[in-house]
BAKE-920638 format. One line per 4 residues: number of its first residue (from 1); their letters; for each residue x, y, z of N, C-alpha, C. Coordinates in steps of 0.1 Angstrom, whole numbers, plus 5000, padded with zeros to 4 digits. Each point is the difference from the previous one (the first is absolute). Example, Ala and Ser with C-alpha at 12.3 -4.5 7.8 and 13.67 -1.06 7.14 Angstrom:
BEGIN
1 = as = 5132 4943 5078 4991 5012 5000 5009 5012 5000  4996 5011 4993 5009 5011 5000 4992 5011 5008
REM end
This chain:
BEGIN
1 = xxxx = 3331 1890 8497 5013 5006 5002 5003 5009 4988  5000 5012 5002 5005 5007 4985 5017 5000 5001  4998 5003 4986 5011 5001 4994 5010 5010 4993  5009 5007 5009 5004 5012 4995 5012 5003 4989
5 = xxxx = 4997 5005 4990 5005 5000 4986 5015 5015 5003  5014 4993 5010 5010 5011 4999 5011 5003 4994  4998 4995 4985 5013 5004 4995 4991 5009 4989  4992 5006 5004 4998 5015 4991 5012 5011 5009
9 = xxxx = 5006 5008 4994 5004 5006 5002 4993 5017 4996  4996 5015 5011 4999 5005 4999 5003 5010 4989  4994 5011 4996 5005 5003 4983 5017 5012 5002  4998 4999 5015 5012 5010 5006 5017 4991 4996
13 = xxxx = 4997 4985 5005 5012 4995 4996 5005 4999 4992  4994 4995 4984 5009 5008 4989 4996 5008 4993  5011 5010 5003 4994 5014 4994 5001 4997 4984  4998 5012 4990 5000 4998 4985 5018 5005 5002
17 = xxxx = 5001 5014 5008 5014 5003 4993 5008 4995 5015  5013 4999 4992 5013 4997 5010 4997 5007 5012  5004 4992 5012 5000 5006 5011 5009 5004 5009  5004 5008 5005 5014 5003 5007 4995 4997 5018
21 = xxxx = 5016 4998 5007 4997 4999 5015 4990 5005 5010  5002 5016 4991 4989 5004 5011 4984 4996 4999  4996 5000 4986 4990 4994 4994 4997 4984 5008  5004 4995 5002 5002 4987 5002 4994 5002 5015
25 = xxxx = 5008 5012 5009 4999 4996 5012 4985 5008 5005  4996 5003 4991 4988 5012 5002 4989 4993 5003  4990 5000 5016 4986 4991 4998 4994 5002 4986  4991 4992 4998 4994 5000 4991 4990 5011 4995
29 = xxxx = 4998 5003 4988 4997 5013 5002 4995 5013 5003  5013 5003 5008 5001 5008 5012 4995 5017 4991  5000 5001 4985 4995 5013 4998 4989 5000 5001  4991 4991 4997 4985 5002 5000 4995 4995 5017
33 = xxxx = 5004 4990 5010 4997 4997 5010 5007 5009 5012  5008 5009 4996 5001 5013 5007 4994 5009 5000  4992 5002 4992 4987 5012 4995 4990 4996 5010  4996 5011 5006 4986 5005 5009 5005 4990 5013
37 = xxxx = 5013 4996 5004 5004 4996 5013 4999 5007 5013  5010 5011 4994 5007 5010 5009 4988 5015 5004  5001 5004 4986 4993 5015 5004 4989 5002 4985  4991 5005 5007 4989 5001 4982 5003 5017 5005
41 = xxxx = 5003 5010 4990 4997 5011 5002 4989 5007 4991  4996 5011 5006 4990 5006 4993 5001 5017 5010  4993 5003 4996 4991 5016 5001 4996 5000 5015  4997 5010 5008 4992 5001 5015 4989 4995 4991
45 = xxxx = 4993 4992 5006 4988 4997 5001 4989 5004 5008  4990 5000 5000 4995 5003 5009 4995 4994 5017  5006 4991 4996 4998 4994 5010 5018 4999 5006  5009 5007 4997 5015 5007 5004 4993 5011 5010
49 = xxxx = 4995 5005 4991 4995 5015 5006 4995 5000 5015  4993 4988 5000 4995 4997 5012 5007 5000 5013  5007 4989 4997 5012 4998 5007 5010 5013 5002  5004 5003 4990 5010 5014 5006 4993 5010 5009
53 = xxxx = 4983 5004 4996 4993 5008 5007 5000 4999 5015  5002 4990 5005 4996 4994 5015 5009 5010 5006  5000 5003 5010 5006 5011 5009 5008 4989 5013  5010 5004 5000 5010 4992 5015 4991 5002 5013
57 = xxxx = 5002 4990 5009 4994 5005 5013 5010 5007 5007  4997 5011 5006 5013 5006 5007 5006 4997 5007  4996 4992 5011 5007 4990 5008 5003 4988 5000  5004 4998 4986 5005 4990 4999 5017 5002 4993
61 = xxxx = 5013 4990 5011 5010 5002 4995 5002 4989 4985  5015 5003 4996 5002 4989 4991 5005 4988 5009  4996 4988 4992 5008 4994 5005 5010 4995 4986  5016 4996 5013 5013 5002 4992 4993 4982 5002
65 = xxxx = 5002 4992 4990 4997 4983 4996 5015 4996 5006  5007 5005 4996 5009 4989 4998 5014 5010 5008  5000 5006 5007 5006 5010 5009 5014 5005 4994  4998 5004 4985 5011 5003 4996 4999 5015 4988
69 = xxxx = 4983 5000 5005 4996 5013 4989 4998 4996 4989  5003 4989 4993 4998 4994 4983 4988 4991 4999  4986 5003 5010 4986 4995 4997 4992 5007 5015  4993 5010 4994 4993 5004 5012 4986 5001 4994
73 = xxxx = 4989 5001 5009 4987 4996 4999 4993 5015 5008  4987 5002 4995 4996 5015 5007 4983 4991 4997  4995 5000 5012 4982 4996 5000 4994 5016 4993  4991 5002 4987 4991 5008 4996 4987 4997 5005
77 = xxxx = 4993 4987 5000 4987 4999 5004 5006 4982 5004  4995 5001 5014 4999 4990 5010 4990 4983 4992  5005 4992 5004 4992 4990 4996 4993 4990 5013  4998 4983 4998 4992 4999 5007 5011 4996 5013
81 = xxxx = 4996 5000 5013 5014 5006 5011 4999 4980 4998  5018 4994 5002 5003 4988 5000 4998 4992 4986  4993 5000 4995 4997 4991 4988 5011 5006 4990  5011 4992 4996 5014 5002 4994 4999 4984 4992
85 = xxxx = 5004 5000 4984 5002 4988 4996 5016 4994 5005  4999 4989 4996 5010 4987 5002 5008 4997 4993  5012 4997 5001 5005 4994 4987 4995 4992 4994  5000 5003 4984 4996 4989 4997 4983 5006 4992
89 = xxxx = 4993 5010 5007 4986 4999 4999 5001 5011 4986  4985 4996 4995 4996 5009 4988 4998 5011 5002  5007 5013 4997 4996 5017 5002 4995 5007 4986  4990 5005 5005 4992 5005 4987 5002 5018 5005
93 = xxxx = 5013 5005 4987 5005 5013 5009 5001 5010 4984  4995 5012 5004 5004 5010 4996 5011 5010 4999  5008 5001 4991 5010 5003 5000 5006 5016 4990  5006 5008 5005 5008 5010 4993 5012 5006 5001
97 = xxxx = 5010 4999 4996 5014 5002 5004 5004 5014 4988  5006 5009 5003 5004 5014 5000 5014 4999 5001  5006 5008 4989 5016 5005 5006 4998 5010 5003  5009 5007 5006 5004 5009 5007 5000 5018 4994
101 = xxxx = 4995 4994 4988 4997 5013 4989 4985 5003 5001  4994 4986 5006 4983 5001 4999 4995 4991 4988  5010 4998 4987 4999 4990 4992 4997 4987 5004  4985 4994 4996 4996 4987 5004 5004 4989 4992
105 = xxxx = 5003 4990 5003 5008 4992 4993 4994 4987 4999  4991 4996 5016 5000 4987 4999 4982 5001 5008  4992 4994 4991 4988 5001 5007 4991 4986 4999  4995 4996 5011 4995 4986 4995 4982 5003 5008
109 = xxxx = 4988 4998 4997 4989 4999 5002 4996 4984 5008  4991 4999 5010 4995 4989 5003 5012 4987 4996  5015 4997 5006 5009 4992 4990 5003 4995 5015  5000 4983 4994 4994 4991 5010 5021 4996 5004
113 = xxxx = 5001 4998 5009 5017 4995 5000 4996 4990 5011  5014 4995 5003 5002 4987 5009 5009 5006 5012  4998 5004 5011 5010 5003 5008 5011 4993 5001  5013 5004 5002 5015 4992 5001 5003 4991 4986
117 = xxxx = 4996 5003 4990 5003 4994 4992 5002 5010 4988  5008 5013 5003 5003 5012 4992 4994 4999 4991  4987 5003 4996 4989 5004 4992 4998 5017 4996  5009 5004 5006 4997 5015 5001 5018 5002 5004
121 = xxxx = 5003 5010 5001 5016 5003 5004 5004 4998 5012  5008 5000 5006 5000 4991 5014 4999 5009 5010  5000 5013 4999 5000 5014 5013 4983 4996 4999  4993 5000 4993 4987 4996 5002 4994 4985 5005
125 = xxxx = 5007 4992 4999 4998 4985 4999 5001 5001 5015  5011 5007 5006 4999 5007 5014 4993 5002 5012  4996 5011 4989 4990 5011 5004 4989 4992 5002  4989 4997 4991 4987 4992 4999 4999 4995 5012
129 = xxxx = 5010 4989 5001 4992 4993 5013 5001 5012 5017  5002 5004 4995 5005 5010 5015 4980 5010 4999  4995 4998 4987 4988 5010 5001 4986 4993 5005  4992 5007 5005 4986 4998 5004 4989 4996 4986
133 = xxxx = 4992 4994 5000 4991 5000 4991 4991 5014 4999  4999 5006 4986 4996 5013 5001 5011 5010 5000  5009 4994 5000 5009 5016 5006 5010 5001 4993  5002 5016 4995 5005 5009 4990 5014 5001 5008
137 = xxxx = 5011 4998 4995 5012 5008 4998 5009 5004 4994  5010 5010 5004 5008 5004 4992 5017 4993 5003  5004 4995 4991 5012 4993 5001 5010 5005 4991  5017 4999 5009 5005 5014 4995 5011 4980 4995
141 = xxxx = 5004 4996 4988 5010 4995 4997 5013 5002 4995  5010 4996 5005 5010 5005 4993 5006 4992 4994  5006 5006 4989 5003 4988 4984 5006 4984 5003  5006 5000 5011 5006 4986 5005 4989 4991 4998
145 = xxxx = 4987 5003 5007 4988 4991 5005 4990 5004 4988  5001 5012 4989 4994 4996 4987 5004 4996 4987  5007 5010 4995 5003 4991 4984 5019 5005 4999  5006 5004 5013 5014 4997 4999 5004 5014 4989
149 = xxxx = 5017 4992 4999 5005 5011 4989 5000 4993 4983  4986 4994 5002 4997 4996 4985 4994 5006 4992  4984 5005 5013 4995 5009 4994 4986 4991 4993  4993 5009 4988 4992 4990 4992 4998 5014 4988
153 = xxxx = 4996 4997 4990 4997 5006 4996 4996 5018 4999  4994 4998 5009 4994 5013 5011 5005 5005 5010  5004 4992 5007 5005 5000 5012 5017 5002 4998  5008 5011 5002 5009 5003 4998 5009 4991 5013
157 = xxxx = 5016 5000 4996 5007 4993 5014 4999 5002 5011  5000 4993 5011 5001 5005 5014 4989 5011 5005  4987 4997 4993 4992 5011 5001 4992 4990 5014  4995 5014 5012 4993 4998 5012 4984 5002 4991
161 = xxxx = 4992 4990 5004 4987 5002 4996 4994 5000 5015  4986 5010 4997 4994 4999 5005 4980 4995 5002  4997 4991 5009 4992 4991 4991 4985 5005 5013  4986 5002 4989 4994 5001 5012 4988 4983 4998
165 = xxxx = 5001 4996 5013 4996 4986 4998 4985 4996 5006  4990 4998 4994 4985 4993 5009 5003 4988 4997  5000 4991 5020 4990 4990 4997 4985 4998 5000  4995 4992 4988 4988 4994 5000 4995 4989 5003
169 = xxxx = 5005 4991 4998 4999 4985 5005 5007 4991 5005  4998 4996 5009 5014 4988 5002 4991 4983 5002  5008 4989 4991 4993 4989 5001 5014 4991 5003  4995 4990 5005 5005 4990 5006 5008 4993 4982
173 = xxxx = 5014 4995 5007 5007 4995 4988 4991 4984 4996  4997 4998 4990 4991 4988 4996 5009 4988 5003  4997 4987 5005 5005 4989 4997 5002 4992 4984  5009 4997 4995 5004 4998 4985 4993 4988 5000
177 = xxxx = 4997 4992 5004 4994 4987 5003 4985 5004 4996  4994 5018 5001 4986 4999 5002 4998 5003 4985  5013 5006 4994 5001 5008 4985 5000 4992 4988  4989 5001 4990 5002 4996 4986 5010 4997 4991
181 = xxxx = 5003 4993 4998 5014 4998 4988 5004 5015 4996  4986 5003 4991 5006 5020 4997 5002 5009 5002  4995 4995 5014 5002 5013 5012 5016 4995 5005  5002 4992 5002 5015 4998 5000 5012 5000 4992
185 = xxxx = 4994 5001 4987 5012 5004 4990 4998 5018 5000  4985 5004 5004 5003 5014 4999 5004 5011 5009  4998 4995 5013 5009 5002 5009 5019 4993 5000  4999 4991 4995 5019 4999 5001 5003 5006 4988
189 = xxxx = 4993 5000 4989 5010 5009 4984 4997 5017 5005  4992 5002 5008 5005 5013 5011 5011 4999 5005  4997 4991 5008 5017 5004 5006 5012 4997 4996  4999 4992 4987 5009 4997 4994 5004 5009 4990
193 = xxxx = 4992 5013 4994 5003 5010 4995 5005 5010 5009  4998 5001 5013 5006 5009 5004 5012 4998 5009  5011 4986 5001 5008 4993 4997 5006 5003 4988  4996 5002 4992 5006 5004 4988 5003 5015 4995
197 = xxxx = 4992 5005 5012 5003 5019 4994 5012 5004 5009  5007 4993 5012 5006 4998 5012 5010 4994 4989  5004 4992 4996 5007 4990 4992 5008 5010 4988  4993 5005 4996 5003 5016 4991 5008 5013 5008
201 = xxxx = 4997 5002 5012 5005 5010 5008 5008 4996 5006  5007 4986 4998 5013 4994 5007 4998 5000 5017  4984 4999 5003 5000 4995 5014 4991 4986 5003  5015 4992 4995 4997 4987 5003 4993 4998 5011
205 = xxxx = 5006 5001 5012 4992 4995 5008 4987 4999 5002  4996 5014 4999 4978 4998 5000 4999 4993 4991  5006 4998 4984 4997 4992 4995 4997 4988 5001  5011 4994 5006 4999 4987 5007 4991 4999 5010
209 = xxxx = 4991 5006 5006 4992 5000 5012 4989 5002 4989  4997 5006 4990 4987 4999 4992 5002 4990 4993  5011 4992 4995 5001 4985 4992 4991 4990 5012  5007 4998 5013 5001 4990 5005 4979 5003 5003
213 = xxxx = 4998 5013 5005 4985 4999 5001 4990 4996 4988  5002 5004 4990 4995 4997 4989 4997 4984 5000  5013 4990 5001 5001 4984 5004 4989 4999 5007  5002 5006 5009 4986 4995 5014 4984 4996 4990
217 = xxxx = 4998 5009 4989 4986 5000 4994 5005 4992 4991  5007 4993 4994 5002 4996 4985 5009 4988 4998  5001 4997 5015 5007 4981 5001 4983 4992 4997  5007 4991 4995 4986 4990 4997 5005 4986 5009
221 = xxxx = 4991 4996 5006 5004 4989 5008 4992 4991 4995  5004 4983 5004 4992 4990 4994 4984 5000 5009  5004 5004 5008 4977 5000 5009 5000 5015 5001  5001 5010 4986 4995 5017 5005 4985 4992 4998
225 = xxxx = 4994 5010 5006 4986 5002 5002 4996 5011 4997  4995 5006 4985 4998 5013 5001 4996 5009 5006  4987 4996 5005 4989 5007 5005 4996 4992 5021  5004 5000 5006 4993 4994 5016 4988 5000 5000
229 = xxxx = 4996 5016 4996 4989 4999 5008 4989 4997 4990  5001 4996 4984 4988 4991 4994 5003 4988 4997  4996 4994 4991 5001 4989 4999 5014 4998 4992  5005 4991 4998 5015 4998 4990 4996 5005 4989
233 = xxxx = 5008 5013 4992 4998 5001 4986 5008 4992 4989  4994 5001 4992 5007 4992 4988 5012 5009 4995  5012 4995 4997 5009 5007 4997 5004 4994 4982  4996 5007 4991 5008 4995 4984 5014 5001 5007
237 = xxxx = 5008 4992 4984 5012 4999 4999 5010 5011 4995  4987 5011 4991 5003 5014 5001 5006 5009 5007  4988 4999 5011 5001 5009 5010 5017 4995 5010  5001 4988 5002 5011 4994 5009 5016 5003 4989
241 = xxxx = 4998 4997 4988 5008 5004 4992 5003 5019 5001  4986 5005 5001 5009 5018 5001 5002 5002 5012  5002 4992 5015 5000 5006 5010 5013 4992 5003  5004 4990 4996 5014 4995 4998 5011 5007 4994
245 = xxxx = 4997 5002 4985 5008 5013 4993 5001 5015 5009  4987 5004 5005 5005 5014 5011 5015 4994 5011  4993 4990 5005 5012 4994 5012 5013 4997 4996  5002 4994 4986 5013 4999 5000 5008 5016 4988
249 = xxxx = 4992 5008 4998 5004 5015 4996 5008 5002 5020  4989 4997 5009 5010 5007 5012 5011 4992 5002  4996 4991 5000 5014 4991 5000 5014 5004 4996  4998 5005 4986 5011 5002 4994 5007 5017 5003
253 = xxxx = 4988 5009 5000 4999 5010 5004 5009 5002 5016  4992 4992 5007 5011 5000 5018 5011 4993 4994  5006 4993 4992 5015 4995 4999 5006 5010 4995  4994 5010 4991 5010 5009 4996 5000 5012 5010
257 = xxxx = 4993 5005 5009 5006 5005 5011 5004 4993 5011  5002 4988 5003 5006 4993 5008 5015 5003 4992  5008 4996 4989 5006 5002 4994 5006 5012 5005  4991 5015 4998 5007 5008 5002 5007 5003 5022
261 = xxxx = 4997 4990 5007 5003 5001 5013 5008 4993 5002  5003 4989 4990 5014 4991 4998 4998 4990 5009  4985 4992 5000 4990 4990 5007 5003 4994 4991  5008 4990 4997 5001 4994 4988 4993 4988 4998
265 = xxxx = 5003 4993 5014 4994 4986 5006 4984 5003 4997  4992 5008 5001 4988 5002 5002 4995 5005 4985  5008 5007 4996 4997 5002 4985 4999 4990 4989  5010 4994 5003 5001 4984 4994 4986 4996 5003
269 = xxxx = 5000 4996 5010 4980 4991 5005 4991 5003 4992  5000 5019 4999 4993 5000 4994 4996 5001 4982  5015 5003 4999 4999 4993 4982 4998 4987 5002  5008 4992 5003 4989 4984 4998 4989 4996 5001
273 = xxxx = 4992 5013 5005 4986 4996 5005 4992 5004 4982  5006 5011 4996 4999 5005 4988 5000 4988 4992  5010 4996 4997 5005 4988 4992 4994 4988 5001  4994 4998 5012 4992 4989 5000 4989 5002 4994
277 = xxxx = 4993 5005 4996 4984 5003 4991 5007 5006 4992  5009 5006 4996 5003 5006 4988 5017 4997 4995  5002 4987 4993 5016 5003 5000 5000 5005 4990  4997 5005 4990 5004 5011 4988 5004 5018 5004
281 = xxxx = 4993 5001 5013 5000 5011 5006 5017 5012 5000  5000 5003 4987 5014 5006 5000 5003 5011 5010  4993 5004 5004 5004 5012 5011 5003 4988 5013  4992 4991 5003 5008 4990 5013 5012 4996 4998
285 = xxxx = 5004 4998 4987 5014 4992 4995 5012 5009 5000  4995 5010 4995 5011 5014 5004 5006 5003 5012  4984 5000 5011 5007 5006 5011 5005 4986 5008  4997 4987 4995 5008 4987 5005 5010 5001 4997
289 = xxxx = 5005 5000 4990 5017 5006 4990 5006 5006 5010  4994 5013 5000 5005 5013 5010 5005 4995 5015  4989 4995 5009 5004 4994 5008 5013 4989 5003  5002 4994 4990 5008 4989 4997 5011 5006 4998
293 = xxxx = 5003 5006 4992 5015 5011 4996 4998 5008 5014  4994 5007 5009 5003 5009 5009 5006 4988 5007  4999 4989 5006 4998 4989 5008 5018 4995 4994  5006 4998 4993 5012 4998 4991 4998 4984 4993
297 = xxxx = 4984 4999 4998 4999 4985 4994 4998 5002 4984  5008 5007 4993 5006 4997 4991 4999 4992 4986  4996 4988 5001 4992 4989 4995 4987 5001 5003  4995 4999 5006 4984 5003 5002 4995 5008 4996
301 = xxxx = 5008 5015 5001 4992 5012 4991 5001 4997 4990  5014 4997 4992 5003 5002 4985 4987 4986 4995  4996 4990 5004 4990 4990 4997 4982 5007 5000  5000 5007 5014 4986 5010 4997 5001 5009 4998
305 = xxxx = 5012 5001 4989 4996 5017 4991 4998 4998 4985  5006 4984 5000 5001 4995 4984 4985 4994 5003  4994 4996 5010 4986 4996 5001 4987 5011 4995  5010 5015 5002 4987 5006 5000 5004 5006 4984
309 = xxxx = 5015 4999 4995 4998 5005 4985 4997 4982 4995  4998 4992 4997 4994 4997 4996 4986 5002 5001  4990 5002 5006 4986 5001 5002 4999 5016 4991  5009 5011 5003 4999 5012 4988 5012 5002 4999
313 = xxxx = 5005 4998 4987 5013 5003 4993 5001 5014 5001  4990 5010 5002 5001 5014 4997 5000 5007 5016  5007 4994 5010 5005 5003 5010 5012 5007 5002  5004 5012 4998 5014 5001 4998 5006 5003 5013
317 = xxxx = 4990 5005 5010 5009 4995 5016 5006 4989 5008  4993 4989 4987 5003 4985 5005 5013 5000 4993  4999 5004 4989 5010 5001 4992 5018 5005 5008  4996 5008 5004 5008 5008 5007 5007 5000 5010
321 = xxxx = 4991 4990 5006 5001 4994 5014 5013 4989 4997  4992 4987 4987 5006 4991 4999 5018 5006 4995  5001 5009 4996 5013 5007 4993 5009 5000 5013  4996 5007 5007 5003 5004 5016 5008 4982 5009
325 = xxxx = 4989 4992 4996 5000 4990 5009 5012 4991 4991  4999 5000 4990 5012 4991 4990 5018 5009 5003  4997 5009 5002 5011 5009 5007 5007 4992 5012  4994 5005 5008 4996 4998 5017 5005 4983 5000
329 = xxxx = 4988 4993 4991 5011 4983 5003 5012 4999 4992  5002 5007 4990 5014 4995 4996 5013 5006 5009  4997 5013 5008 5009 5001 5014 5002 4990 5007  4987 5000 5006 5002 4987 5009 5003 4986 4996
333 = xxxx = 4999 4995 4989 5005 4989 4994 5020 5002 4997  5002 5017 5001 5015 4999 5000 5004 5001 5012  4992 5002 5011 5005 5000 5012 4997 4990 5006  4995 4987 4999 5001 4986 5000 5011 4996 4996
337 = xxxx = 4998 5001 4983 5016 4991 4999 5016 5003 5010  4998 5018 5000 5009 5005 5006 5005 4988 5018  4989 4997 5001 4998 4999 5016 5003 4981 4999  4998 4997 4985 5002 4985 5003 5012 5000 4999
341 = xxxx = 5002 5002 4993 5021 5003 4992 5005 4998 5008  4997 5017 5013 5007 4996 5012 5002 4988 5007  4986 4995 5000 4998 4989 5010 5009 4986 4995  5002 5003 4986 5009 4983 4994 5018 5008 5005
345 = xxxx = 4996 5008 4998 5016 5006 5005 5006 5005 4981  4992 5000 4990 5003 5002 4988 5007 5013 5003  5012 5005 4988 5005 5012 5004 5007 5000 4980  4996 5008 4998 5000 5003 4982 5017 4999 4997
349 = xxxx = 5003 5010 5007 5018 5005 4999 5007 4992 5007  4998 4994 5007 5010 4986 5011 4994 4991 4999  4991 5000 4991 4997 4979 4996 5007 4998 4988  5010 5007 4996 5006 4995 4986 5012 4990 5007
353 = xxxx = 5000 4987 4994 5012 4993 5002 5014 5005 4998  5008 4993 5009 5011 5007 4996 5009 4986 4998  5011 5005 4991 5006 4990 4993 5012 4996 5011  5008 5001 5011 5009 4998 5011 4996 4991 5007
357 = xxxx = 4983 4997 5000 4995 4992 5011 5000 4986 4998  5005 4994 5005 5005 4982 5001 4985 4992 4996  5005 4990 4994 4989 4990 4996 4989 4996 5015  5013 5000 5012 4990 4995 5015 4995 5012 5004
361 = xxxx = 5006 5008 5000 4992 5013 5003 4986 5001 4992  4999 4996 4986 4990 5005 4994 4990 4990 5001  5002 4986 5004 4990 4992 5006 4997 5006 5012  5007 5004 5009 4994 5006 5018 4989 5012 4992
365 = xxxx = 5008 5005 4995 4984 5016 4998 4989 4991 4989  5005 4994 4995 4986 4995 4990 4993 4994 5016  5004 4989 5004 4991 4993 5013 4992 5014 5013  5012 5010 5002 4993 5011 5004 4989 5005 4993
369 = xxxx = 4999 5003 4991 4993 5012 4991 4985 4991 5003  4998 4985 4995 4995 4985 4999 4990 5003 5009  5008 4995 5015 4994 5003 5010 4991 5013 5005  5008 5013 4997 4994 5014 4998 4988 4998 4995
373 = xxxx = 4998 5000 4981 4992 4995 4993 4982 4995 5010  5005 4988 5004 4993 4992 5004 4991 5009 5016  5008 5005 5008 4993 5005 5010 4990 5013 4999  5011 5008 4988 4996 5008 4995 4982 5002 4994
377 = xxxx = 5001 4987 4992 4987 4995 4993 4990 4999 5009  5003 4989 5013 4990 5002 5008 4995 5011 5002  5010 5008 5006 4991 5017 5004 4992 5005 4989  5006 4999 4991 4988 5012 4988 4987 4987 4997
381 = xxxx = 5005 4988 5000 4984 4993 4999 4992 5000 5010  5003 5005 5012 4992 5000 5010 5001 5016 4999  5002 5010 4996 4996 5014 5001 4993 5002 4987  4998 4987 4992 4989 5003 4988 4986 4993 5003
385 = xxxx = 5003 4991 5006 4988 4995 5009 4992 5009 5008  5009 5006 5012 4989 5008 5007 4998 5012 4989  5003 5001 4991 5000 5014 4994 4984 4998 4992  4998 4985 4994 4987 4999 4992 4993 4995 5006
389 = xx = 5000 4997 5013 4989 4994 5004 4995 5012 5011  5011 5010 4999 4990 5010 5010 4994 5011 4991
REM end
């Protein structure tokens, strides 16, 4: 039975300098695991040249994809007739994308992607499966279904690209059951990087659809079987220790875009999944905090934010947070008392005795007030009751 060693904490969780909210909420390092995701650019190549060279068949129309004009498709050279990959299958595709000036922007060689699992921009992710094996076309995208009004570097806002596309190969999506331990951290820290370039462009949602795929390669169960089809491989404590650490980076990663969809219930799950192999883990304790204050539990956050400045004193968003949350309860601690007051019948300016009132009179209101007192008590100890035990 090995034995997995999880209170290392990643070198992302405490940083050297102070960290602020946004910092905090950012996958893990999303500048360097954003790099060569999206688009590698370069020069026409010659093997661009190629591709642009091909001449349209003349009778062939476009087709409108999506019957709205914002993804249409034009056959250049025919492929094999019916053979179209799957969702899901491996496409080994040539790629070159052009603005509208003729400026090439985005070119990829022999670049292997995953159908339906936005590996490529989604007017293409589209497109692909709709083509023949062998077959060249030209695809007209419009900025919605490529890189939006963000842009990239190159790619100015709301710009229409135009992309000319070969398939080369199409293989069947592999069973994970048949995959190597490092074939499965290097296929999910794929998709868990490009989850994270999605995470950056504030479109949670693919992100969440590349978090939760990524999981599929990178859950470890107590009977994985690396390999089916040889014999059981030996797995170190190494290797199970760095494919645990990938799995719980997604973990924490999908809670902070679950976060941003206001999934709170689900975001929660998955910080504690974090927390379980890692409770030092200051980025899970933040966004637990966070959750907890959105939620109006008050005590809970203000407890896992002093949890996470104690683990780094040089947090100053915990800091900031806790400032926020000592505010916040001393309201509500005045709108408590305000509400018990009421409930005893206390009253500041008309509870002063008055000197007219008879010795029997002032026995009846003492025995009233007595009785008050007393019922009164009940209710707030039974509304402090349900209050800590839920």
């Amino acid at each position: 039975m090995t034995t997995l060693h999880t209170d290392k904490m990643d070198e992302n969780v405490t940083p050297k300098r102070p960290e602020t909210p946004e910092s905090l909420e950012t996958p893990e390092s999303p500048e360097t695991e954003a790099q060569d995701v999206s688009i590698q650019e370069s020069n026409c190549s010659e093997n661009s040249k190629d591709l642009s060279m091909e001449s349209p068949l003349e009778d062939e129309q476009w087709l409108d994809i999506l019957g709205n004009g914002q993804l249409k498709k034009r056959v250049v050279k025919k492929g094999e007739q019916n053979v179209k990959p799957q969702r899901g299958d491996i496409c080994t595709v040539t790629i070159m994308g052009v603005l509208d000036s003729g400026k090439v922007v985005e070119e990829h060689v022999d670049k292997q992607i995953q159908t339906g699992d936005m590996e490529v921009v989604q007017g293409l992710d589209l497109t692909i499966v709709l083509m023949e094996l062998g077959e060249i076309a030209v695809v007209v995208v419009d900025p919605r279904f490529a890189y939006g009004t963000r842009g990239t570097a190159s790619i100015p806002s709301n710009a229409t690209i135009t992309y000319t596309v070969e398939l080369k190969e199409i293989k069947e999506e592999p069973e994970i059951e048949t995959l190597s331990i490092n074939q499965r951290r290097e296929i999910g820290n794929k998709k868990r990087e490009r989850g994270n370039w999605f995470f950056m462009r504030k479109d949670v949602n693919h992100a969440i659809l590349c978090y939760r795929r990524a999981l599929q390669y990178l859950l470890i169960d107590d009977d994985t079987r690396w390999n089916k089809n040889e014999e059981t491989e030996t797995v170190s404590d190494t290797e199970l220790q760095a494919l645990l650490d990938d799995c719980v980076k997604v973990y924490n990663n999908l809670a902070a875009a679950l976060i941003e969809t206001d999934a709170y219930h689900s975001a929660l799950d998955n910080v504690n999944k974090v927390l379980k192999y890692q409770p030092n883990n200051t980025k899970a304790l933040y966004r637990k905090g966070k959750i907890f204050k959105i939620q109006g539990h008050y005590g809970k956050a203000y407890l896992t934010f002093l949890e996470a400045l104690k683990i780094n004193p040089e947090l100053w968003s915990v800091k900031l947070e806790l400032a926020s949350l000592k505010e916040k309860m001393a309201k509500q601690n005045e709108k408590e008392k305000s509400l018990y007051a009421k409930m005893l019948g206390i009253n500041k300016e008309s509870d002063k005795p008055s000197k007219d009132v008879k010795v029997e009179d002032k026995s009846k209101i003492a025995k009233g007030i007595l009785w008050t007192l007393l019922g009164a008590s009940a209710v707030v100890v039974g509304m402090l009751v349900h209050r800590f035990a839920s």
